[in-house]
N, C-alpha and C positions, 0 to 999 in steps of 0.2 A: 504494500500500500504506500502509494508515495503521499509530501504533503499537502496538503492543501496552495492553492494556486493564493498566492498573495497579490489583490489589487496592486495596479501605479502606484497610488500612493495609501499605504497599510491604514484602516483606521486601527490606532493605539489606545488600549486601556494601560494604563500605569496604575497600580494597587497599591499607594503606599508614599508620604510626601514628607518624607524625611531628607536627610541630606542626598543618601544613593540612590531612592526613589525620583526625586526631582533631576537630580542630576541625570539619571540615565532617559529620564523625558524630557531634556533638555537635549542630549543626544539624537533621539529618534526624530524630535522636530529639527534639529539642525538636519537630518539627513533626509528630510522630506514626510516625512509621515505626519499624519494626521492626529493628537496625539489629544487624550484627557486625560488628568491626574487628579486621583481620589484621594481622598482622606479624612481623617475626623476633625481636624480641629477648624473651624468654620473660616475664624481669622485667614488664617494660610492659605486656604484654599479660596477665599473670596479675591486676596492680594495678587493669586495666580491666575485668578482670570481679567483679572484689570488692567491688573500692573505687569503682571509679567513677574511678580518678582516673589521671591521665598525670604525674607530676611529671618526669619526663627531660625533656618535651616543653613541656607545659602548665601549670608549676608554680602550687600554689594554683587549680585550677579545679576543681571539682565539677562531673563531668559527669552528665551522665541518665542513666537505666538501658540497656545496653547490653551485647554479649558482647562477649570478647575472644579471638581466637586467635590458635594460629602453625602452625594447619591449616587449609589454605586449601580443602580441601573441605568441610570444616566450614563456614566462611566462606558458601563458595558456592552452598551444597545447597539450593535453592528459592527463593534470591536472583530478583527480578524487576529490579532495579535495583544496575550492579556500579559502584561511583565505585572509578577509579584512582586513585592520588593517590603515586606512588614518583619516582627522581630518573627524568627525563629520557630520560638517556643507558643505563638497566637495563631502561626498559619492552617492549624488545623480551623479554630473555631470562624476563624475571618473566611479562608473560605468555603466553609459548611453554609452560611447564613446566604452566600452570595451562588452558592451552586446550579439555581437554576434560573440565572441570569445569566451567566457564559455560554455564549454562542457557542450550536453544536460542532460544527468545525474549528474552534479561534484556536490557535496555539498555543500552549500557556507557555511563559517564560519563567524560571524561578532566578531571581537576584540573592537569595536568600542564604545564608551560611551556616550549617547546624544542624544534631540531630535531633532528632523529636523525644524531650523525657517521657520516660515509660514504655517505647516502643523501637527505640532506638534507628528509628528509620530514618533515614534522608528524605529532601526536602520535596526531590521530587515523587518521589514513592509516597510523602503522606498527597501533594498536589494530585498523581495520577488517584489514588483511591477516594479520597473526600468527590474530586470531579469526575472524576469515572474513564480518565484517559486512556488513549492507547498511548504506544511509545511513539507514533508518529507525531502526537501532539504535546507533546513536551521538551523543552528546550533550557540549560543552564547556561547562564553567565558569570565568570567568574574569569577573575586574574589579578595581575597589580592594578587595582584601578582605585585609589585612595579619590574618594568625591570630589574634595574642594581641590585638586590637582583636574580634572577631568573638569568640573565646572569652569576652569580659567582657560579650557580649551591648551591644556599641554598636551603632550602627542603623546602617545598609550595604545596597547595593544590589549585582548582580550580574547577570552577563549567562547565560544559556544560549540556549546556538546547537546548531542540529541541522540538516541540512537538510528534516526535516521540523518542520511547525509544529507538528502533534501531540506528536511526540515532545521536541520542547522545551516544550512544554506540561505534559506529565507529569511531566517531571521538575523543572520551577519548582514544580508542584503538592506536590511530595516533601520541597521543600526552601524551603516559604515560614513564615515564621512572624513572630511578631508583632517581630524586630529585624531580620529576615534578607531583604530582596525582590528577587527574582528579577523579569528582562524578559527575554522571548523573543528571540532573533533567528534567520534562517537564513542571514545569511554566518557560516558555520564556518570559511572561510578566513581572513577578515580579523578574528577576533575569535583564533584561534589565532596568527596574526601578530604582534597588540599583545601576546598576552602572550610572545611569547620573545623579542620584540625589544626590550621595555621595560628588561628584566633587563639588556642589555647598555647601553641608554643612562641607566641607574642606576648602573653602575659607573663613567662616564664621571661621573657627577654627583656621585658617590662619590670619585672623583681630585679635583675642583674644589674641593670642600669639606674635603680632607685637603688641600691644595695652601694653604687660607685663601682661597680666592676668596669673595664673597658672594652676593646673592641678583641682583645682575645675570645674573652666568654662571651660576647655575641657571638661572635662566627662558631663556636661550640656550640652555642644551644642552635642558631639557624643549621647548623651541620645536622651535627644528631636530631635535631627534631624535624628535619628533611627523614632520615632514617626511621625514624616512629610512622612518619606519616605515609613514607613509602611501606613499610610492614604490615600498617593495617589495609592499605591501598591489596597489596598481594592479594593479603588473606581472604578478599571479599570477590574477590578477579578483576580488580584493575590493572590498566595495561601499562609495563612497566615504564613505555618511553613519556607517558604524561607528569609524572614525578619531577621530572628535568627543565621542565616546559614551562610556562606564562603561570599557569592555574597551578603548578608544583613550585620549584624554585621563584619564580617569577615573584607571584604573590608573598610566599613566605617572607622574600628579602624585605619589598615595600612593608608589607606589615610587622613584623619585625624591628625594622630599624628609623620608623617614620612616627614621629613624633602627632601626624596626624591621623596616627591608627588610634581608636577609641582603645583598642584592647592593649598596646604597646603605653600607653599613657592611665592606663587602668592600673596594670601591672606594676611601672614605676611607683606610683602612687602608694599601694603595696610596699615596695621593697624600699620604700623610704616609711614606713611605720606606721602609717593610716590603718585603720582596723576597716575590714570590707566595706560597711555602709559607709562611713565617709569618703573612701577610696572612692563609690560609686558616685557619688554627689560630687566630690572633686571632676571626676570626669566628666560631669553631665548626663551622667545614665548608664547604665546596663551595658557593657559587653556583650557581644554574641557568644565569647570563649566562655565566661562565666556560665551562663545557661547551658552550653553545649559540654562543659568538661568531663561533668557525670557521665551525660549518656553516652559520650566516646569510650571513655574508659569502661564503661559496662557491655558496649559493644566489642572492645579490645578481649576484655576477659572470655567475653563468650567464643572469641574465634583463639581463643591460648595465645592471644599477640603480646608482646613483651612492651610497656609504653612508659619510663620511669620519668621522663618529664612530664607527660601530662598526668599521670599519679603524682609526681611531687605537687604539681599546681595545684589538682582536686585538693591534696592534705593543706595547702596552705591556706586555699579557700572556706574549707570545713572547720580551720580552727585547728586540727590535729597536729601544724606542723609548723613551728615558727619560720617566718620568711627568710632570718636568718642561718635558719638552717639547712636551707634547700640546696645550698650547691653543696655541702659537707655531704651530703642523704646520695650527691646526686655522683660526686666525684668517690665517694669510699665503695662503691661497689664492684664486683668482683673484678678482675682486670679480665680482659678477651680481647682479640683478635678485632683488626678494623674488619676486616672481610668476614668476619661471621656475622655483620649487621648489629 
């Protein structure tokens, strides 16, 4: 079954008008598409149909011409192309409510980074089951693409994965433009992987750099925590050459070592002495690694995958493990071979 034919110009629902929500509908109307962006907070979404503009989110950006709502059938009504882009850990319930307003052909896009607590599935597995998709109508995006970098129109690369080639064809075609390029892939698994797993080896890189470590113990934790996320990538059958790639290496380094990663400025926050709730408030919110750590690690366990940084992170999150003690916890362990992984 190949994808569905996508109009001239795509009409776009965007799900979600946070900073990577608006930004990536900022993209698809710079690239021609048709675009509306949903969301709840009335303000935001009243300033995006006027003005063009996001300042809660996107401060100082001019966006393209675009609608805005906080009616999601509105949003949805002819939409051929639906990009998610909400936290995580809500996309089950956001789109249960909205399931039978998505056109029966529109492709869903997932923006989203993390696995689902309590079920441990990925983001497109909970999207295809809540909406009833097949695999031709689901598509990830993911790579280094830090918002407010991509808002100011710097030039960035990204992956979308589908298991159909088609179908990631169309929607790179939706979303290419002269700052913005898009490459296909079809491991959906192991491109969904790098990104919910990066987020928790950011916050790890996040402790090192509140802690005062330098650029040695970055390049150790982005090393090794390349290695964690290629292992659980394996275990589940992703393909091994995405690990290396935009959505594998690519992503980890920007979030990682980019002070405008939520989770890399979570993490510091941490490893300078802030007890979690404040951490979170210093950052402005929630982490996607924070919510996603658990159910990585509980997905890690279930497949026998070995993952001692992001089990460091979970313990330092829980309480169980002072921050200061996480590289001791993380460097005393047995000694082994670089090539046994």
């Amino acid at each position: 079954m190949s994808a569905p034919a996508a109009p001239a110009q795509p009409r776009v629902a965007v799900l979600g008008a946070g900073s990577m929500g608006t930004t990536f509908a900022m993209v698809l109307a710079d690239a021609g598409c048709d675009v509306t962006l949903w969301g709840r907070d009335p303000a935001v979404l009243d300033a995006v149909d006027r003005t063009h503009r996001n300042e809660k989110y996107l401060p100082g950006v001019q966006l393209p011409a675009m609608r805005g709502t906080t009616d999601a059938a509105v949003a949805l009504k002819g939409a051929s192309l639906v990009v998610v882009s909400v936290p995580s850990q809500v996309a089950r319930t956001t789109l249960e409510a909205m399931k039978d307003l998505v056109e029966p052909d529109a492709v869903v896009v997932s923006l989203m980074k993390g696995v689902e607590l309590g079920t441990d599935k990925r983001m497109s597995q909970v999207m295809a089951e809540v909406l009833d998709l097949t695999d031709e109508r689901v598509a990830i995006v993911s790579g280094p693409n830090l918002a407010p970098e991509i808002a100011a129109r710097q030039p960035t690369a990204t992956v979308v994965a589908s298991r159909s080639e088609a179908t990631a064809q169309l929607v790179a075609a939706a979303c290419s433009t002269g700052y913005f390029r898009p490459y296909t892939n079809t491991d959906v698994v192991g491109v969904e992987l790098c990104g919910a797993v990066k987020n928790i080896i950011a916050l790890a890189a996040g402790m090192a750099q509140g802690r005062g470590f330098g650029w040695n113990t970055l390049a150790t934790v982005i090393t090794r925590g390349l290695v964690e996320i290629t292992r659980l990538g394996l275990a589940v059958g992703a393909e091994p050459t995405t690990f290396a790639g935009l959505a594998g290496m690519g992503d980890l380094m920007a979030t990682c070592a980019s002070p405008l990663s939520r989770n890399h400025r979570l993490g510091k926050h941490l490893g300078e002495g802030l007890p979690l709730a404040e951490a979170i408030e210093a950052t402005g919110g929630t982490a996607e690694g924070v919510k996603s750590s658990q159910s990585v690690l509980e997905l890690a366990r279930t497949h026998d995958v070995e993952m001692p940084i992001t089990a460091g992170v979970v313990a330092v999150l829980d309480g169980s493990l002072p921050v200061e003690e996480l590289a001791a916890t993380l460097l005393n362990r047995p000694q082994k071979s670089e090539a046994a992984g």
